[in-house]
VOTI-523040 format. One record per residue (C-alpha): residue in one letter; y, x, z. Coordinates in steps of 0.25 Angstrom, whole numbers, padded with zeros to 4 digits, always signed. Layout:
AYXZ...
***
This chain:
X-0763-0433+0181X-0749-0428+0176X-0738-0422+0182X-0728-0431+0188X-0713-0425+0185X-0699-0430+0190X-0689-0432+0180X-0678-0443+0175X-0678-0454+0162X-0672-0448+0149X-0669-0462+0144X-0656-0468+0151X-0643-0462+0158X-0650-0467+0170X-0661-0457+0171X-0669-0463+0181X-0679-0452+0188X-0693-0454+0183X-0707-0447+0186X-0713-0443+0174X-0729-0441+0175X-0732-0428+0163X-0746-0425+0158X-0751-0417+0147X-0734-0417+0143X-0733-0430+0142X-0726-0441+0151X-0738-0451+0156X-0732-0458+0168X-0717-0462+0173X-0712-0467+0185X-0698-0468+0190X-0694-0457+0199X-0692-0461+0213X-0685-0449+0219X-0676-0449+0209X-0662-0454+0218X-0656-0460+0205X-0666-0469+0199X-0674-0470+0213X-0686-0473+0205X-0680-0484+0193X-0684-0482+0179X-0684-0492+0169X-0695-0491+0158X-0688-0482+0149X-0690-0472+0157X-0704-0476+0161X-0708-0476+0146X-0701-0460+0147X-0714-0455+0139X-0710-0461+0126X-0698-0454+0126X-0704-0439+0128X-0719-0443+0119X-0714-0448+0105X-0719-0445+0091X-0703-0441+0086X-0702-0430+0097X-0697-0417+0091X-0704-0403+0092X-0697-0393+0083X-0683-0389+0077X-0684-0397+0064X-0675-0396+0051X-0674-0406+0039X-0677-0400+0026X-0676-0411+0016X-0681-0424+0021X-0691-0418+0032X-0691-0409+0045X-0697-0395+0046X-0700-0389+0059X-0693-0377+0061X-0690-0366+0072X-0681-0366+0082X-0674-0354+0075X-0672-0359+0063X-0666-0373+0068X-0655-0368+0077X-0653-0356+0066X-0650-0367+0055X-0645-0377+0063X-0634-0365+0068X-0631-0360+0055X-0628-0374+0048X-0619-0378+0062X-0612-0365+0062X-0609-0367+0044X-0604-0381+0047X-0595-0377+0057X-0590-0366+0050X-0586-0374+0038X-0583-0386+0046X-0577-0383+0060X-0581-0387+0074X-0580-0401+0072X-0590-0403+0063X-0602-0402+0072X-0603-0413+0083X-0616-0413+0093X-0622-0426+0098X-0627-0425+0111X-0625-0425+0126X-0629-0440+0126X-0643-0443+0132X-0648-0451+0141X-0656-0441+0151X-0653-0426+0143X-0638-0422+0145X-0641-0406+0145X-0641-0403+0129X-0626-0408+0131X-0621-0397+0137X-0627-0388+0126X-0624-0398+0115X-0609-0399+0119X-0608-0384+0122X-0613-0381+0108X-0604-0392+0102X-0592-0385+0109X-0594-0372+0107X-0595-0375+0092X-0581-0379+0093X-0585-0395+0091X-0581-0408+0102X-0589-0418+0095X-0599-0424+0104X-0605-0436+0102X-0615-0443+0110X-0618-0457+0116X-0606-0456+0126X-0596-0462+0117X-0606-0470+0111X-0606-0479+0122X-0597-0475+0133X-0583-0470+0125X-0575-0480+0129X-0580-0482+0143X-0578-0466+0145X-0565-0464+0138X-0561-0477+0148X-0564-0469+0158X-0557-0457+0155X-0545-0464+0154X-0547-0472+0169X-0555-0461+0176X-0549-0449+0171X-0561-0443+0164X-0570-0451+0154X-0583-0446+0162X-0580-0454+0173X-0589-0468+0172X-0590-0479+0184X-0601-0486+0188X-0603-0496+0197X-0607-0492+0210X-0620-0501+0211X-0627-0499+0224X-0613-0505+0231X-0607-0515+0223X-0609-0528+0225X-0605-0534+0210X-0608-0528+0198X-0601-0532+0185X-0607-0529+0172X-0602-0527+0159X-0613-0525+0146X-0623-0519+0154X-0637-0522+0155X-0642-0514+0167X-0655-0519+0168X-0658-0513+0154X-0650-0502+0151X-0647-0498+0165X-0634-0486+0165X-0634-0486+0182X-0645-0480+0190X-0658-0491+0192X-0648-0501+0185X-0659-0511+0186X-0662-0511+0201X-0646-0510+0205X-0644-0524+0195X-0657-0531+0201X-0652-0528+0216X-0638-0533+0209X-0642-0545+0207X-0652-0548+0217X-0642-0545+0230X-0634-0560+0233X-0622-0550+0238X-0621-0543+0224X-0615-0548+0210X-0621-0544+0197X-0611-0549+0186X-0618-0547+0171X-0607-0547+0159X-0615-0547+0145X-0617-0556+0135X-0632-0556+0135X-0640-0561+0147X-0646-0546+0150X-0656-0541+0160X-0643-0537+0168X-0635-0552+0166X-0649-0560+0172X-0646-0552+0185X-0631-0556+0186X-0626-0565+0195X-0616-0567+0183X-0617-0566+0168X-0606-0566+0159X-0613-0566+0144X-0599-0561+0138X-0597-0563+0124X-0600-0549+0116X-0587-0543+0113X-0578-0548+0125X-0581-0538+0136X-0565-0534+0136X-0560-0549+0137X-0569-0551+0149X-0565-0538+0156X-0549-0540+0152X-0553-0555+0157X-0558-0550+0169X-0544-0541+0173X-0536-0552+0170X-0543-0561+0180X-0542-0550+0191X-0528-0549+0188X-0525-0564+0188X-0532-0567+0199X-0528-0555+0207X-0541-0548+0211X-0535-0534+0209X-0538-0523+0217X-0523-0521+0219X-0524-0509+0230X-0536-0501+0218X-0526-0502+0206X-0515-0495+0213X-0522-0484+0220X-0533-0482+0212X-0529-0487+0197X-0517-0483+0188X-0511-0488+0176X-0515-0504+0180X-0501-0508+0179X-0501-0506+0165X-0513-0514+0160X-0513-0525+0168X-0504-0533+0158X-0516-0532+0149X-0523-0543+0158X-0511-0550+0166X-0510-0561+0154X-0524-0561+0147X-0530-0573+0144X-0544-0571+0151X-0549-0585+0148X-0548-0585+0135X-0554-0571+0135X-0566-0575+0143X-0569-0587+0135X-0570-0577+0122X-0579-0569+0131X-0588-0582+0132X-0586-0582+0148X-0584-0592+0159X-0568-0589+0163X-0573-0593+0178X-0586-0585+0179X-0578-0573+0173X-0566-0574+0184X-0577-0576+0194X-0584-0562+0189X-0570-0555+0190X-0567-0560+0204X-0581-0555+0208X-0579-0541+0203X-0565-0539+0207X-0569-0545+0223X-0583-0540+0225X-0586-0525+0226X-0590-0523+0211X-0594-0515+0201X-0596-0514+0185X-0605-0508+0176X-0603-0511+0160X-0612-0504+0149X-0615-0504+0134X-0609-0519+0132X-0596-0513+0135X-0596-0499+0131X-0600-0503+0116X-0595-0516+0114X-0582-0521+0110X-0569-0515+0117X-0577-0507+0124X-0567-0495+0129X-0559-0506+0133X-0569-0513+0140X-0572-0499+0148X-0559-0500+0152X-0556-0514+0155X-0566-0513+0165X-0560-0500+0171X-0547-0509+0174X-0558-0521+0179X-0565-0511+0188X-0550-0506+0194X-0542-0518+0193X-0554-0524+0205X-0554-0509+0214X-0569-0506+0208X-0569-0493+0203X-0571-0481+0211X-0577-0488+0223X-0589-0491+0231X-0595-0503+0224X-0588-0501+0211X-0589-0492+0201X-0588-0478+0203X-0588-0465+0195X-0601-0457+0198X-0599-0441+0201X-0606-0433+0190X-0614-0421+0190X-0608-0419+0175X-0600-0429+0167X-0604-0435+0156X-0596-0431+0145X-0582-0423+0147X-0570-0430+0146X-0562-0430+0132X-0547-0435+0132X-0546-0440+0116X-0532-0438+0121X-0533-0422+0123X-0531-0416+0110X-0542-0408+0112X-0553-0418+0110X-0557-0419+0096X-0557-0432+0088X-0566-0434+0077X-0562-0432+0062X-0565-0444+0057X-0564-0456+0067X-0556-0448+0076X-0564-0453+0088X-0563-0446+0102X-0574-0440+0112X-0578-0448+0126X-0581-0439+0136X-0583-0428+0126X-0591-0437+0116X-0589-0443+0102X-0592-0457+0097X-0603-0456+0090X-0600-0468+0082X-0590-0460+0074X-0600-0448+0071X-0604-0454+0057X-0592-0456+0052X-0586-0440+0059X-0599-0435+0048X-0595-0444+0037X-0582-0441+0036X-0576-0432+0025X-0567-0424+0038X-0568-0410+0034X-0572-0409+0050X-0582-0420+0050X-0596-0420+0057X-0606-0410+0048X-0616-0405+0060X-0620-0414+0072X-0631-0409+0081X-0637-0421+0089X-0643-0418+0103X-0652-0428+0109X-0646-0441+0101X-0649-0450+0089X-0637-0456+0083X-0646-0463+0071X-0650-0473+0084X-0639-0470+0094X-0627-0471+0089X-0620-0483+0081X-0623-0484+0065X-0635-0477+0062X-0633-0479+0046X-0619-0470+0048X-0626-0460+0057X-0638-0457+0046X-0627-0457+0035X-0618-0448+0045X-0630-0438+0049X-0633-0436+0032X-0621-0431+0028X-0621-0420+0041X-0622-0405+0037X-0631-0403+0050X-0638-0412+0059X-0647-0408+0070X-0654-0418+0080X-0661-0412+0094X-0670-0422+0099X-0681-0424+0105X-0687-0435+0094X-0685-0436+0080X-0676-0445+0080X-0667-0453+0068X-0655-0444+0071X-0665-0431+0071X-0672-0436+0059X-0658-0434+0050X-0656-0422+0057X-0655-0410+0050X-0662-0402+0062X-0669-0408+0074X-0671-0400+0085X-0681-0405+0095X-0676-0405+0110X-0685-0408+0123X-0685-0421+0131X-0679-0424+0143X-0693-0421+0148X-0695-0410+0143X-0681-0401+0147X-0672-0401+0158X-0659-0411+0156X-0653-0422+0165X-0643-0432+0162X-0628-0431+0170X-0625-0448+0169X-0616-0452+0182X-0624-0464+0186X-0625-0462+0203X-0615-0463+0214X-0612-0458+0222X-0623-0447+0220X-0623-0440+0207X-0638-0438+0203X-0645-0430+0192X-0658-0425+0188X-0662-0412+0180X-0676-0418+0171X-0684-0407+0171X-0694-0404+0159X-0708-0411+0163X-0712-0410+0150X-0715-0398+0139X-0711-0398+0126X-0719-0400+0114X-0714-0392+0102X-0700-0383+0103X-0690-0392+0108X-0678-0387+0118X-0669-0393+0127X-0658-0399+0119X-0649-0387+0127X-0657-0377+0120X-0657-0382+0107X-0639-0382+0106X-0639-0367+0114X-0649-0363+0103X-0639-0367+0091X-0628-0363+0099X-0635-0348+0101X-0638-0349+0086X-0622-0352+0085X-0617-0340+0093X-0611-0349+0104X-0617-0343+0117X-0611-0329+0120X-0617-0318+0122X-0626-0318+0136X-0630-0305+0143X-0645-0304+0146X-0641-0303+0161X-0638-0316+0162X-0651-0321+0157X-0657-0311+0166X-0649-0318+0177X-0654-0331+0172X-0669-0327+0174X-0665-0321+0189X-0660-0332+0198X-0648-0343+0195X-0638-0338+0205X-0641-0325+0198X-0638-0331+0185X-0626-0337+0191X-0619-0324+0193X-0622-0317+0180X-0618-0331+0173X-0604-0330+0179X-0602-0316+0174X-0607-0318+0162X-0597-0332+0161X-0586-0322+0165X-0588-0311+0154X-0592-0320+0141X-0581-0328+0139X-0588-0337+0130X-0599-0341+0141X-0592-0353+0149X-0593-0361+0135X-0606-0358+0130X-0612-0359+0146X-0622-0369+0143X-0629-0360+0134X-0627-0349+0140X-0634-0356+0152X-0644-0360+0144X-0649-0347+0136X-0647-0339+0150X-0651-0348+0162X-0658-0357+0154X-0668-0349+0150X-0672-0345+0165X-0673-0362+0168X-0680-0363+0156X-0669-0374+0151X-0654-0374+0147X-0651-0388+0151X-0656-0383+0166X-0648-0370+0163X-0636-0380+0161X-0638-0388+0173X-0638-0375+0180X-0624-0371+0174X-0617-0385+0177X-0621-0386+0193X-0614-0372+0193X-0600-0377+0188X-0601-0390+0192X-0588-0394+0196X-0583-0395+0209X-0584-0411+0208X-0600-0411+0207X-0601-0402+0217X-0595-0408+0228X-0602-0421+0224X-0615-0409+0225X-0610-0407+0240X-0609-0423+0243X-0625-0422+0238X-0626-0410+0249X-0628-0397+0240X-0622-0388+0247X-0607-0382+0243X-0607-0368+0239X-0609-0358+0227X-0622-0362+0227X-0620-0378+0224X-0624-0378+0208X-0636-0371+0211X-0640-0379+0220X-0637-0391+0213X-0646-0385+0202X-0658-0382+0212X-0658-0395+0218X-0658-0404+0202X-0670-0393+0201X-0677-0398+0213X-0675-0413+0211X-0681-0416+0197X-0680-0431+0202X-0662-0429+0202X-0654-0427+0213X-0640-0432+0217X-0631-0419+0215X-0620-0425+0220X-0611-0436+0226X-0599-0440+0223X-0589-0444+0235X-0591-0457+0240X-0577-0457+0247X-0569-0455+0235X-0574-0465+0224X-0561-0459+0215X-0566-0444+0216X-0571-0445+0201X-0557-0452+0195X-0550-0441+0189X-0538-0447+0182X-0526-0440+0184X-0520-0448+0194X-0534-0451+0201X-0534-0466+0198X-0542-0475+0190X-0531-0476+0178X-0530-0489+0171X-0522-0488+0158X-0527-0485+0146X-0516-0486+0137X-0527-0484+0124X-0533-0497+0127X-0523-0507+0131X-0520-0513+0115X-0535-0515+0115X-0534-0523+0130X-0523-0528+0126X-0531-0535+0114X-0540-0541+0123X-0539-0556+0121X-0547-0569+0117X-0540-0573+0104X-0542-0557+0101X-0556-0554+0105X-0561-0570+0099X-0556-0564+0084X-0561-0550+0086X-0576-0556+0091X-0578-0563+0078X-0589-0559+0070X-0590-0557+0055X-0600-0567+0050X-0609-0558+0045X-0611-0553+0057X-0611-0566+0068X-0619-0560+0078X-0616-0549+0088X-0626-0537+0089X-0626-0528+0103X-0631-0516+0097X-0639-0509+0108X-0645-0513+0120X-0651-0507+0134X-0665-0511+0134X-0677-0508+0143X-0683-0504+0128X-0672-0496+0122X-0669-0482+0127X-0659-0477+0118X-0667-0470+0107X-0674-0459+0117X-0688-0469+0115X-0691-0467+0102X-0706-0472+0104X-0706-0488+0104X-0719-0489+0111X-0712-0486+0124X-0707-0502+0121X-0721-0506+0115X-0723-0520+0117X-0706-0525+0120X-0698-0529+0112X-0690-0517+0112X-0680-0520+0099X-0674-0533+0099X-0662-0543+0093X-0659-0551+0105X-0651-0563+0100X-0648-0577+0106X-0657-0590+0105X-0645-0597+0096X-0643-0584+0087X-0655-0583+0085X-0658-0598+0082X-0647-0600+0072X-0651-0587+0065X-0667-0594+0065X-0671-0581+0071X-0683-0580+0081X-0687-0570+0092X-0696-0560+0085X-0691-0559+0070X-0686-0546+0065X-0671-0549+0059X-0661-0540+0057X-0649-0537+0062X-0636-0533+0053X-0622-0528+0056X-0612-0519+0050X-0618-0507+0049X-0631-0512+0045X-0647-0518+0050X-0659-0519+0057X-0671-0527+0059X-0675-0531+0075X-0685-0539+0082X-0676-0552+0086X-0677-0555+0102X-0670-0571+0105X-0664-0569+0120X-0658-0580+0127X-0650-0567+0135X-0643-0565+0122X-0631-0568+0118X-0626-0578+0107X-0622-0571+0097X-0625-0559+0100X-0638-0551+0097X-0643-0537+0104X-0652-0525+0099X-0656-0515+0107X-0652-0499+0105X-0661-0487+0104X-0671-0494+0092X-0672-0491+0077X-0679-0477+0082X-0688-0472+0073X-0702-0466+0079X-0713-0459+0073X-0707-0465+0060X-0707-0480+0063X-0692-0486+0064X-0693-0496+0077X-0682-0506+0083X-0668-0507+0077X-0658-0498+0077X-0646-0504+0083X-0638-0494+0077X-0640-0497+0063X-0632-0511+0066X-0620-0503+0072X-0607-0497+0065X-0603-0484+0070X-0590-0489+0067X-0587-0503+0075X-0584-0494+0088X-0574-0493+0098X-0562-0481+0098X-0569-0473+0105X-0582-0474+0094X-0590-0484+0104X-0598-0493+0096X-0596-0508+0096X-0614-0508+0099X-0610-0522+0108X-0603-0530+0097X-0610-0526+0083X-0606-0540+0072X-0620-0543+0068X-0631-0553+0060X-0645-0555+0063X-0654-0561+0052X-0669-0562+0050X-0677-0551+0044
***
């Protein structure tokens, strides 16, 4: 018998708490955690199949550097010493913003990113890039504009609404809400309730609906443009919610007072009738809204973010019970960068702009490629593989040869690590502490410090040590008296006092905290990223910590080392806050403290919205007849953090789903290998029939084409994707990739 350990899934933003059963330091058994207040015992089989992700034959045990075409194990020493002295030559010769780190971004480890953006800033860079503004740019930035600070997201308020609209998102796969699957089942099984699927495939979510609109790929923003000029037309406003909530209404509404709604729905492929009927429902009944991938990365897609931020006001739903809200936070994600402040950078050579502190990283192949004297030369990757994340893998491997340094900290060697100049081996989620900071619960505000259950084989560190070793080697941490690491060792309130004194003499502390933390207070916890955890609940702002005292920590001095006690003692999470449930506004911070409506930036592109426009811009080349989505949530994809395919031994993990008439006129049959064009290039699949497809349209999975002990398995949908057919804020165009599908 083992030893049963409480901890959290690695593998999705939803973290569910799990039970992990450790014997001889390895994973045997995994249940889902029950006493978690999150998850409440839900896990999918992702997280069930946890030991694939921690036991594989590509994890990394030592620093290793190329020399020629091959890896040589080297020290520690000499890794961090080289790796320093060629970081510190570039930025001599090159200036600050040649160097860019990519990180901050994972699905269950968000520690390393106080170290990684820490040394990024300290060495005079902004460029971050991660999988933010990958998927989320347009949304976020949306958001900043409406909310007041692009790290303020709504959700719907699930456990009270009584219709949920949903826009490109498959929730019984791909989940994004806490126990997505048991929230939709009771959805759809309460005769009181309305569940209300748009999406042109029949999916897992769209059988559960009461009502399915299969949309035409490509038309989300007729629909929603559709579906405000309805509401306006037939009056269903909420009148009293745009004056005293909204501002800048007034100047939009023109936009939708005269559009031609039929003729946009029937280039949406709808039923006029069924969608008025839709609209009426959501602007009468208490409802919510929850939108995904589908909208985020297809066509229009800021604009889509933000015709649903006017659908949402225009009805009285945002901000109130039933509807969607904004969830308190223990840390946001992300900062918020104005492109308007002169003092966020843009890139040299697309001139692209951050999203809650992040760049696209669509536009990082072509910021290396370029001949700018200040273009990309050094990029450290944290925790990421771009060669299978990220759109256009044939720029990213042309990209990553021409850099003067690349170094990849993983914990596998993965395709981005394997071009990598250095790869420096990190430890798992399971094997350090780390936590995740995603907003998913209201009105509580949950979070769950994953404790080590595991020991490390070989020399790898937490991903935090591994940027405060190059930044020590770098000379970027101040000098620190022995007393404060004497005080370390003592007691933390101890600690405490002789870090204020210490902050107050060494002018140079307040930036470089997180290592200073971590070389000091780290080494009595045995971990910088606890050490960091440590620091933030002693700062907190004032915010948290009155959500802390709604939770019932007690107010005084004491609060953040309280707070940081109590994670300690609950390795299954615990709510650390809650946000106030009599003011729904509290987390609006615009300047004049409503929900503000005009966007000036996007009103040619809304304004362009109509039939005979959007008819001619959806014609396909004919070389390219069909339409590929390019990625999709599976129960047998989890990104690219399973890298061993026997965790889907026996599915049919990778697949082309295409339409019974496609496929017929094509003379395809289930089961053949064919391959897939676009653009950017090919790849060869196992080719699925589905009868929920549809016509014309053709789906591939993401997080496949890994390679493992060698052996390529699955396509990688990232090969058929252009870095360059993307949004203006570097979002790809993943939902809406011309394409042709022929046999083998």
């Amino acid at each position: 018998m083992g030893q049963w350990h409480k901890t959290g899934c690695v593998l999705c933003a939803q973290n569910c708490g799990l039970e992990i059963e450790v014997e001889n330091n390895r994973i045997v058994k995994v249940r889902g955690d029950k006493t978690n207040v999150k998850s409440e015992g839900y896990v999918c089989r992702k997280g069930m199949n946890i030991a694939y992700h921690q036991h594989n034959a590509d994890r990394l045990k030592y620093p290793l550097k190329k020399v020629g075409n091959k890896f040589e194990r080297i020290s520690w020493g000499q890794a961090i010493d080289e790796i320093a002295a060629k970081l510190k030559n570039i930025l001599d010769q090159y200036g600050p913003r040649s160097f860019a780190y990519m990180g901050g971004g994972g699905q269950g480890c968000h520690f390393e990113a106080a170290f990684g953006v820490r040394l990024m800033r300290l060495l005079g860079s902004q460029y971050q890039y991660s999988a933010l503004a990958q998927e989320f740019a347009g949304a976020f930035w949306v958001c900043g504009r409406t909310y007041g600070k692009q790290y303020l997201h709504d959700q719907p308020d699930i456990d009270h609404t009584d219709l949920l609209l949903v826009l490109g998102w498959n929730g019984m796969q791909s989940h994004q809400i806490p126990q997505a699957p048991r929230q939709l089942l009771r959805l759809s099984k309460d005769k009181n309730k309305v569940l209300i699927v748009v999406d042109p495939r029949l999916s897992e979510t769209a059988k559960l609906a009461d009502i399915h609109l299969p949309i035409r790929p490509g038309t989300d923003a007729l629909l929603l443009k559709s579906m405000i000029s309805i509401l306006l037309k037939e009056g269903w406003e909420n009148k009293e919610y745009l004056a005293n909530r909204t501002s800048g209404f007034d100047q939009v509404r023109s936009y939708f007072e005269h559009f031609d709604a039929r003729s946009a729905i029937q280039t949406c492929g709808l039923d006029f009738d069924q969608v008025r009927e839709v609209t009426r429902l959501y602007a009468t009944r208490k409802s919510s809204l929850r939108y995904d991938l589908g909208i985020f990365m297809g066509r229009h897609s800021g604009l889509n973010s933000y015709l649903i931020v006017l659908l949402q006001s225009i009805c009285g739903r945002l901000c109130v019970p039933g509807g969607n809200i904004i969830p308190g936070h223990m840390m946001p994600i992300g900062s918020h960068t104005d492109e308007r402040d002169p003092k966020v950078w843009r890139t040299v050579a697309t001139h692209s702009f951050p999203v809650c502190g992040v760049f696209p990283p669509n536009v990082m192949p072509e910021e290396i490629l370029s001949d700018h004297p200040e273009r990309l030369r050094a990029v450290l990757v944290s925790g990421s593989n771009p060669l299978r994340s990220y759109a256009d893998t044939t720029a990213y491997e042309k990209a990553f040869q021409r850099l003067d340094l690349l170094v990849t900290a993983e914990i596998a060697m993965t395709e981005t690590a394997a071009l990598s100049h250095y790869v420096l081996p990190s430890r798992t989620g399971y094997e350090s502490w780390d936590g995740t900071f995603f907003p998913l619960t209201y009105p509580g505000i949950f979070f769950q410090m994953r404790r080590p259950i595991l020991d490390p084989e070989g020399e790898p560190l937490e991903l935090g040590e591994i940027h405060l070793r190059i930044a020590d080697q770098l000379g970027l941490i101040p000098p620190i008296p022995e007393t404060l690491y004497e005080a370390a060792f003592a007691d933390r309130a101890t600690f405490g006092k002789a870090l204020i004194e210490y902050a107050v003499t060494e002018p140079k502390a307040l930036k470089a905290m997180p290592f200073v933390l971590g070389k000091t207070l780290g080494k009595a916890l045995g971990s910088v990223h606890l050490a960091a955890l440590w620091g933030m609940l002693q700062v907190a702002p004032k915010s948290f910590y009155k959500s802390a005292i709604r939770a019932g920590f007690h107010p005084g001095p004491t609060l953040g080392e309280d707070l940081f006690q109590a994670i300690l003692d609950h390795p299954e999470g615990i709510w650390v806050g809650k946000v106030d449930p009599e003011d729904y506004f509290a987390e609006i911070k615009t300047a004049d403290g409503r929900i503000n409506l005009h966007i000036p930036e996007l009103l040619d592109e809304l304004e362009g919205i109509e039939a005979q426009r959007e008819e001619a811009a959806l014609i396909l080349p004919p070389e390219f007849p069909l339409i590929l989505m390019a990625g999709r949530h599976i129960s047998t994809n989890a990104n690219t953090n399973m890298r061993d395919p026997a965790w889907n031994k026996g599915k049919r993990a990778c697949t082309l789903a295409m339409h019974p008439e496609d496929a017929a006129a094509l003379n395809l049959q289930d089961g053949q290998q064919v391959k897939v064009t676009t653009e950017a290039g090919s790849e060869e699949v196992e080719l699925e029939i589905a009868g929920t497809a549809h016509k014309g349209h053709v789906v591939l999975p993401h997080g496949f084409g890994l390679v493992y002990n060698g052996v390529k398995y699955g396509a990688n949908v990232n090969r058929l994707t252009k870095n360059t057919h993307r949004d203006q804020f570097g979002t790809p165009m993943h939902r809406f990739v011309p394409c042709r599908v022929e046999a083998k």
